[in-house]
C-alpha positions as a Markdown table, in Angstrom:
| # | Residue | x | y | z |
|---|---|---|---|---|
| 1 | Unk | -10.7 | 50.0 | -104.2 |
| 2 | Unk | -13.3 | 51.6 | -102.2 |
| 3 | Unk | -12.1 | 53.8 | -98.8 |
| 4 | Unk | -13.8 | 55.8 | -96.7 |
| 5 | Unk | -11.9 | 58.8 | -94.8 |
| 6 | Unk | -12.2 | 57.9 | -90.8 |
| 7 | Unk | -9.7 | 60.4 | -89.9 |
| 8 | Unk | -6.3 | 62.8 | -91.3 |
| 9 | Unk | -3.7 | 64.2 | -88.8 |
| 10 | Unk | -2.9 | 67.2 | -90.7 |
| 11 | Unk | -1.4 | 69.0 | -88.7 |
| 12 | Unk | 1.4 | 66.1 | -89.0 |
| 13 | Unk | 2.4 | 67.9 | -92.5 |
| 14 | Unk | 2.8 | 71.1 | -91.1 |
| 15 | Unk | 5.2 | 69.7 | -87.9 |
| 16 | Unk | 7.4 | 66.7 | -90.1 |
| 17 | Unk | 8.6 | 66.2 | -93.3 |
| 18 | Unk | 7.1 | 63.2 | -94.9 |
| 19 | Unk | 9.7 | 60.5 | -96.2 |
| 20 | Unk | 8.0 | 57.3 | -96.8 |
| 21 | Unk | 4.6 | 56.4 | -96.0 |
| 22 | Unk | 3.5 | 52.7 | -95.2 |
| 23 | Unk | -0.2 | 51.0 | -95.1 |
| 24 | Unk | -1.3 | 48.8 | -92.1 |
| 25 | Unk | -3.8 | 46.8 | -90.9 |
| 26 | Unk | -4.8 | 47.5 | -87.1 |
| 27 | Unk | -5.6 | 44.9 | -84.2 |
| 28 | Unk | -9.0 | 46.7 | -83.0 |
| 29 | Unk | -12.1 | 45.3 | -80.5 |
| 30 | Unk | -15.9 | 45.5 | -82.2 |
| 31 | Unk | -16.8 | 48.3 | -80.1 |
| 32 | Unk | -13.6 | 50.3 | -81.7 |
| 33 | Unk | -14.9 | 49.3 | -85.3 |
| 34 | Unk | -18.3 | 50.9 | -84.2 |
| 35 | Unk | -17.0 | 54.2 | -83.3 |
| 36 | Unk | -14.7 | 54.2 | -85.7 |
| 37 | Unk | -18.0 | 53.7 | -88.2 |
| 38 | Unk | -19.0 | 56.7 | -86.5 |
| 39 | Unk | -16.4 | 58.7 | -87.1 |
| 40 | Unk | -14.5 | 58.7 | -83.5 |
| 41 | Unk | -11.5 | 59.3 | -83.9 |
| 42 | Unk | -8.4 | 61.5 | -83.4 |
| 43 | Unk | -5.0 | 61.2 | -84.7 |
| 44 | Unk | -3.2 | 64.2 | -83.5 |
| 45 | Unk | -1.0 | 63.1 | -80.6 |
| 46 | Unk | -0.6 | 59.8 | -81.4 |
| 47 | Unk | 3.0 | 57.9 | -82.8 |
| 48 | Unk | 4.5 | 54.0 | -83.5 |
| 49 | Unk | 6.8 | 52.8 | -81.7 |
| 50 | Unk | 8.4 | 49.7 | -82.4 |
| 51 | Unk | 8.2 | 46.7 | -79.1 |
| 52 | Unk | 9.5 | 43.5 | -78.9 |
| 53 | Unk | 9.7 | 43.1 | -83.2 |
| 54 | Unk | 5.8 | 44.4 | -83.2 |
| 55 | Unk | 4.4 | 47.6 | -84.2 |
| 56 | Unk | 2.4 | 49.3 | -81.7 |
| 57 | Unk | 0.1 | 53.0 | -82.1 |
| 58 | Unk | 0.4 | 54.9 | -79.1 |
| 59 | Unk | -1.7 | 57.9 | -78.1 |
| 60 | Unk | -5.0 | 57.1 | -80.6 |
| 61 | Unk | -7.8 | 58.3 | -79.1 |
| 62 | Unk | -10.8 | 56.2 | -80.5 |
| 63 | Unk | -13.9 | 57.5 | -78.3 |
| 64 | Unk | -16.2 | 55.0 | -76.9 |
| 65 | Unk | -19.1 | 53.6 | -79.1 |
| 66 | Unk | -22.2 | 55.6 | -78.5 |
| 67 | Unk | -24.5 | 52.5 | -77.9 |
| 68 | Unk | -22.4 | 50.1 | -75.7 |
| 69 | Unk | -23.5 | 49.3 | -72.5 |
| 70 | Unk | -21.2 | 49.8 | -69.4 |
| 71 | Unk | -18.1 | 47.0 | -70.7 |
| 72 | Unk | -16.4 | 49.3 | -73.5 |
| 73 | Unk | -13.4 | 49.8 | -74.4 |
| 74 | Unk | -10.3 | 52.0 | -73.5 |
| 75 | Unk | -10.3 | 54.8 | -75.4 |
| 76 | Unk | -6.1 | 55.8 | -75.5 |
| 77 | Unk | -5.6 | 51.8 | -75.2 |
| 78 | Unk | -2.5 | 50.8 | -77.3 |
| 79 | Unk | -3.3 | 49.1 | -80.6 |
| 80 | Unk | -1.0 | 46.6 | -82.7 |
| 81 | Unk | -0.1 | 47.1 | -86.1 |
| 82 | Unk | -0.5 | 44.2 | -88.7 |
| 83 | Unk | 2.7 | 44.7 | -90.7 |
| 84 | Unk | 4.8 | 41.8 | -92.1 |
| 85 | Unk | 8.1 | 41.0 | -90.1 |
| 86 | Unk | 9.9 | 42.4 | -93.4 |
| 87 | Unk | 8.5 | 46.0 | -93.1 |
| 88 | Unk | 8.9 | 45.8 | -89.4 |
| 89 | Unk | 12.6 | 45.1 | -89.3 |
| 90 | Unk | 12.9 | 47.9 | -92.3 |
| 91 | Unk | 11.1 | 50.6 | -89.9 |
| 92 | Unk | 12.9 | 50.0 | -87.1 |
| 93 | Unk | 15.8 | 50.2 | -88.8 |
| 94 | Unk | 14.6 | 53.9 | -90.2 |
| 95 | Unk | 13.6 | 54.5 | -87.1 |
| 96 | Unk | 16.6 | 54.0 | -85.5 |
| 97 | Unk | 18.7 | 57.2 | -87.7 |
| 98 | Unk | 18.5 | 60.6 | -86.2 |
| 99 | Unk | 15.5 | 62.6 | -85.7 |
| 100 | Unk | 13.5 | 60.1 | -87.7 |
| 101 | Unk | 9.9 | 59.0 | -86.2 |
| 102 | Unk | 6.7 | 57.1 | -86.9 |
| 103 | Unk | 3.3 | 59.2 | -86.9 |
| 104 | Unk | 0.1 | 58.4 | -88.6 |
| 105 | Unk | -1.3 | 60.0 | -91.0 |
| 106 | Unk | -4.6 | 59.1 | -91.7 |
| 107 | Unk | -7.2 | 56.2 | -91.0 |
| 108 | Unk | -9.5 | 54.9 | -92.9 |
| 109 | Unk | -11.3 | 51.9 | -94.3 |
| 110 | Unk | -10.4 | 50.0 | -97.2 |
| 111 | Unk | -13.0 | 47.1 | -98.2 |
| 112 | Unk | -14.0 | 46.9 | -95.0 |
| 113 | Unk | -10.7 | 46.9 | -93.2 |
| 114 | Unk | -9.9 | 49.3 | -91.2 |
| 115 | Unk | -6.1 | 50.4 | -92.1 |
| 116 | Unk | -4.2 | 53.5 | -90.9 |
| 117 | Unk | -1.8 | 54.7 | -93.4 |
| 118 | Unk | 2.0 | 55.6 | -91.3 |
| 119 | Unk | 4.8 | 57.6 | -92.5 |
| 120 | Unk | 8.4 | 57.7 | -91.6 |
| 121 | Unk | 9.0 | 61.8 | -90.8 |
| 122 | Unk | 11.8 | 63.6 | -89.5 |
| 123 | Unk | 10.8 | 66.8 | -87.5 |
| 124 | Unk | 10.7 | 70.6 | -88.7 |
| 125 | Unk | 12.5 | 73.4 | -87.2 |
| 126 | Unk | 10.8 | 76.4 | -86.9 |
| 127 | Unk | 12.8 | 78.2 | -89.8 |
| 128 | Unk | 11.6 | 75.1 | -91.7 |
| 129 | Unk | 8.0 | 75.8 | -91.3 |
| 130 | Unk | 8.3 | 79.3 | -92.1 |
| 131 | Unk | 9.2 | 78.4 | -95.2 |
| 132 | Unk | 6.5 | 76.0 | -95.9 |
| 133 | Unk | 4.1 | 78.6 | -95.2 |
| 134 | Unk | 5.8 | 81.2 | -97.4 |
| 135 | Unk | 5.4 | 78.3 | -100.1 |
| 136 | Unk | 2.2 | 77.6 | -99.8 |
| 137 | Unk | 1.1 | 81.7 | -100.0 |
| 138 | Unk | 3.3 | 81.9 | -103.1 |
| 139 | Unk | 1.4 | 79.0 | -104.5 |
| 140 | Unk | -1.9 | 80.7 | -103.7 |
| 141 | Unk | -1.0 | 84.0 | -105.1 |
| 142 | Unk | -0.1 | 82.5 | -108.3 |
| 143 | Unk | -3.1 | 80.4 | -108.2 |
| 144 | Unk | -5.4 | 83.1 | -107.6 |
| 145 | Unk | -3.3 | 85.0 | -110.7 |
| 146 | Unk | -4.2 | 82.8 | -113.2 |
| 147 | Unk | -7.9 | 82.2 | -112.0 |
| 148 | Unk | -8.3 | 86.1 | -112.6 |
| 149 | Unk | -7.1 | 85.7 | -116.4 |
């Protein structure tokens, strides 16, 4: 299984708690496969939302391909997922509960296939990431402990 790391939303782990994370295949023009190859792109706005029994990613910025010519693409266009009708029915299903949400987490590419990896997240209060962050210190300090000796 070879992948290569396009791009993470990190930032995703610090706002939402994780519950379930999918894989899917994404419905992308030849210029987006380019700048993705490049390394354009950003995950940090960007959600799923479920429309007409398909999967769509809104609010992916994938930055126009360096060497096109003047007909490129749109770079915040909205892109399908390629998810089986199965895992569609089950995420908007999730989806449906309170507080729950889409986001993606990271993209990458997978033999060749380009695949964004999507989790099912419920949203952090503030009191919530507090914690986390006191967590993650604690886990540090102890870390850092034990490196000493």
């Amino acid at each position: 299984m070879n992948e290569k790391i396009i791009a993470t939303n990190r930032k995703a782990y610090h706002e939402f708690f994780i519950l379930d994370k999918f894989e899917a295949g994404i419905e992308l023009l030849g210029s987006e496969v380019k700048s993705l190859r490049e390394g354009g792109a950003n995950l940090k706005e960007g959600y799923v939302v479920i429309r007409d029994g398909n999967a769509i990613l809104v609010s992916i910025r994938i930055s126009p391909y360096s060497h096109t010519g003047f007909i490129g693409h749109d770079p915040l266009r909205d892109r399908q997922l390629l998810l089986q009708k199965k895992q569609i029915l089950k995420l908007a299903r999730k989806v449906a509960e309170k507080g729950l949400t889409l986001i993606p987490l990271r993209m990458y590419f997978k033999d060749g296939w380009a695949k964004v990896e999507i989790g099912l997240a419920k949203g952090k209060r503030h009191y919530d990431k507090k914690d986390s962050i006191k967590k993650r210190d604690i886990k540090r300090e102890t870390e850092r402990e034990v490196r000493k000796r």
